[in-house]
C-alpha positions in Angstrom: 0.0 0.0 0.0 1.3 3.2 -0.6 3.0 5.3 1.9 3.0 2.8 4.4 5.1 5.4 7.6 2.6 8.2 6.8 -0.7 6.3 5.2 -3.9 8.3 3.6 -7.0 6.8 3.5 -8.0 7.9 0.1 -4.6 6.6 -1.4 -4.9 3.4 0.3 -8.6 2.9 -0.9 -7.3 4.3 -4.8 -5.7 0.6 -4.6 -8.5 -1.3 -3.3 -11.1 0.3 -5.6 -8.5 -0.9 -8.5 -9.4 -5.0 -7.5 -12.5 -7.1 -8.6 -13.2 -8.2 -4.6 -16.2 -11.1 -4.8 -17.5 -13.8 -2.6 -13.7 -15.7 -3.6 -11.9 -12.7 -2.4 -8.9 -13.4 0.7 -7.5 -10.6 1.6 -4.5 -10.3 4.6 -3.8 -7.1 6.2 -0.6 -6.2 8.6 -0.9 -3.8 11.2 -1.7 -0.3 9.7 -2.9 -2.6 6.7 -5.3 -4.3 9.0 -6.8 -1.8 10.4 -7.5 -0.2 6.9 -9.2 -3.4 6.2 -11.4 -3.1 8.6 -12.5 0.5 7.6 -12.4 -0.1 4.2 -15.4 -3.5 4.8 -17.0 -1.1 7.9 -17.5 1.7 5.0 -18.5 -0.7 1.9 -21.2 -2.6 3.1 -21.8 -4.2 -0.5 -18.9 -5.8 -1.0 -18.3 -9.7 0.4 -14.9 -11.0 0.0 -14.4 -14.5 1.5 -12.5 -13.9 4.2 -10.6 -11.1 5.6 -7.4 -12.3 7.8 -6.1 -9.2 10.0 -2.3 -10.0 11.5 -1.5 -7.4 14.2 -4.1 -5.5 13.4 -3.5 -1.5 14.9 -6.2 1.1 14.8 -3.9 4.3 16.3 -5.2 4.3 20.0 -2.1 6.4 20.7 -3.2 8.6 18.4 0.7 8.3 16.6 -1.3 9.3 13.2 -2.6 12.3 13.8 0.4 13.3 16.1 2.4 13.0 12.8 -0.2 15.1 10.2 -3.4 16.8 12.2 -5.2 16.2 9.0 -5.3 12.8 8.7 -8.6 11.1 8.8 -7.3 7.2 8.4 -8.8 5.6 11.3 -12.1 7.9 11.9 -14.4 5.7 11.5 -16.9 3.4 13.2 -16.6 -0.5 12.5 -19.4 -2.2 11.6 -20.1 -4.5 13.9 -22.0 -6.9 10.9 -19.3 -7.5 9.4 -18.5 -10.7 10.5 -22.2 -11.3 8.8 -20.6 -10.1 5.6 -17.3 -12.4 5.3 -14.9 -14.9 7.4 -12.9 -12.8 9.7 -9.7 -13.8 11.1 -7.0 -12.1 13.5 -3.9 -13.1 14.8 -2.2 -11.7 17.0 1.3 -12.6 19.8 0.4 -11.6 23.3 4.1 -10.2 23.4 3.1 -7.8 20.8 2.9 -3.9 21.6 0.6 -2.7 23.8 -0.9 -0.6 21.0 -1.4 -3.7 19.1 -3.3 -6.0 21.6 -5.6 -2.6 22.4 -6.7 -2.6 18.9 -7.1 -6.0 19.2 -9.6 -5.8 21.5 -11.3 -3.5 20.0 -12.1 -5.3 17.4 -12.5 -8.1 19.4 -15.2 -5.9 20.9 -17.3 -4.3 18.4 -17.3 -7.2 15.8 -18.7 -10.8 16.9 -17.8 -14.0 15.8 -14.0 -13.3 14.7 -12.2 -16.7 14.5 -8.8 -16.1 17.0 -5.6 -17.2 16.5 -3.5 -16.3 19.8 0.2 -16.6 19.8 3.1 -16.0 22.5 6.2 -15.2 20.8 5.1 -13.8 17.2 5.9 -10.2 18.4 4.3 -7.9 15.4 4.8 -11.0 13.1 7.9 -9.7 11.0 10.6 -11.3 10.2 13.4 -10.3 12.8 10.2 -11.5 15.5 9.5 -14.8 13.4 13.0 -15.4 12.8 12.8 -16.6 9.6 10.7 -15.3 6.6 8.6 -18.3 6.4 5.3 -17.7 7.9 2.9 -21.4 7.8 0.6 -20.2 10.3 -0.6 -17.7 7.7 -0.6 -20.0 4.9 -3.2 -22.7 6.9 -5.4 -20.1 7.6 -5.4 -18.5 4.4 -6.3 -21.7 2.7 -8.3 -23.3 5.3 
């Protein structure tokens, strides 16, 4: 996604709008990337992709986003708590994570019903100096479960 240190919404969705998303859609969002997903679904109630996998999913609580441009608007938004009704929803997340990380979490956790968990202890944020390797299998069962 572009400008992945300093994301915009509207740049982020320019990419999106670009795909054919249907009912045999997966999609897999990282942290920030997450987090757009789940604005992105919240905000476009018509489309259904098959599942939606969100790894370390962040939404901001600390508020880094608008600490770095005042005008940003990436994660104002409210989540649509049907959207679990809408597509397969899956997050994964390492308990040793940031604290940022497991708040968003639970915020998700919170407002959307019937997510499908995957808990880890020593994933940290899920990149490759945490996983030690760049092979990622947990990922790849879910994705094709």
């Amino acid at each position: 996604m572009p400008h992945p240190y300093n994301p915009t919404y509207k740049d982020h969705c320019d990419v999106l709008d670009q795909m054919n998303i249907n009912e045999d859609t997966i999609l897999v969002g990282h942290s920030c990337g997450a987090g757009f997903l789940v604005r992105y679904f919240s905000e476009h109630k018509d489309l259904k992709p098959k599942k939606l996998i969100l790894v370390a999913p962040w939404l901001d609580p600390e508020g880094y986003l608008k600490e770095l441009n005042p005008e940003t608007d990436f994660f104002d938004f409210k989540i649509d708590s049907d959207l679990s009704n809408r597509t397969h929803i899956d997050i994964m997340y390492s308990i040793d994570d940031e604290k940022y990380i497991l708040e968003s979490v639970e915020r998700i956790k919170k407002e959307i019903p019937n997510i499908e968990e995957h808990i880890f202890s020593d994933k940290g944020h899920f990149t490759e100096p945490d996983l030690g390797t760049k092979e990622f299998p947990e990922l790849v069962k879910i994705v094709f479960k």
